[in-house]
C-alpha atoms as an extended CHARMM CRD file, in Angstrom:
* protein
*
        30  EXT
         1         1  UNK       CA              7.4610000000       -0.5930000000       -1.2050000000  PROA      1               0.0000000000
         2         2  UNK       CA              5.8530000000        0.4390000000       -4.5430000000  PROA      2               0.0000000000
         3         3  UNK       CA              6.8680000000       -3.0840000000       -5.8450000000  PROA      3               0.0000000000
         4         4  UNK       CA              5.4650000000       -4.5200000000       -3.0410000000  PROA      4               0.0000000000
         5         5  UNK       CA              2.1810000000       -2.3860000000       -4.0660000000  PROA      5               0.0000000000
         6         6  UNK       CA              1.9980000000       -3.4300000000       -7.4640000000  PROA      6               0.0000000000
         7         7  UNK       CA              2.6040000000       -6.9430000000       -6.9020000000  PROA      7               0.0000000000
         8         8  UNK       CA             -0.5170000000       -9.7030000000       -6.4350000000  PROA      8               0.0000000000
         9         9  UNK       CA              0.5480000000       -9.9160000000       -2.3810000000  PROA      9               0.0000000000
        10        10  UNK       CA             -0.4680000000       -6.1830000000       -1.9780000000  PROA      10              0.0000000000
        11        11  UNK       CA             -4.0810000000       -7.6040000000       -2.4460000000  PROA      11              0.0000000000
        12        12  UNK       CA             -3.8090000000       -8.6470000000        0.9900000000  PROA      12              0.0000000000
        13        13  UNK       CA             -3.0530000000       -5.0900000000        2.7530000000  PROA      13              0.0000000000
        14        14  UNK       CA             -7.0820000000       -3.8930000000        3.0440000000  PROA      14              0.0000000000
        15        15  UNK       CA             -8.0430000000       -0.9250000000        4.4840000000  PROA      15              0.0000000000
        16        16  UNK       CA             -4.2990000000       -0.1780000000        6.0960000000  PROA      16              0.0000000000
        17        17  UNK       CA             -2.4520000000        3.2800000000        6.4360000000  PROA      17              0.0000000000
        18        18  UNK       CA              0.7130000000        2.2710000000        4.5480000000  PROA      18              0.0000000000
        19        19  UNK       CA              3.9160000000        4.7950000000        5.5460000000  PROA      19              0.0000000000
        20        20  UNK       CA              5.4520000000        5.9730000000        2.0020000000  PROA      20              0.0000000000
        21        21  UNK       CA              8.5170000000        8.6350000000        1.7140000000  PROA      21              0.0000000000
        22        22  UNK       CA              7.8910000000        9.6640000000        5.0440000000  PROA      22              0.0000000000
        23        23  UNK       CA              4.2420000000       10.1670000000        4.6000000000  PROA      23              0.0000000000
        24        24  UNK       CA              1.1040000000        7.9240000000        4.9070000000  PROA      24              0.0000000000
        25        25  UNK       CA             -1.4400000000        6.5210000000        2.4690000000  PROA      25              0.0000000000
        26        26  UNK       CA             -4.5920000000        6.4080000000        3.7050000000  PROA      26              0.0000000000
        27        27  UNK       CA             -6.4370000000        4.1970000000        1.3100000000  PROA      27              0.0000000000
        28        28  UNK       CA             -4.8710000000        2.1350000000       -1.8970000000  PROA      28              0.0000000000
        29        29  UNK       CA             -6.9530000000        1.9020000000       -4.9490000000  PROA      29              0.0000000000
        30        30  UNK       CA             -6.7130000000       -1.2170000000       -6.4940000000  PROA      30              0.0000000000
């Protein structure tokens, strides 16, 4: 998942709760 985030195809997840270690992210900060 954080590879996912830190990669260029992350730019296309907008505005999506994203489920991390159990948890949620609300918002991503580019």
């Amino acid at each position: 998942m954080v590879v996912y985030l830190a990669s260029d195809q992350a730019s296309a997840t907008t505005g999506g709760a994203l489920r991390v270690d159990g948890g949620y992210v609300d918002s991503i900060l580019p």
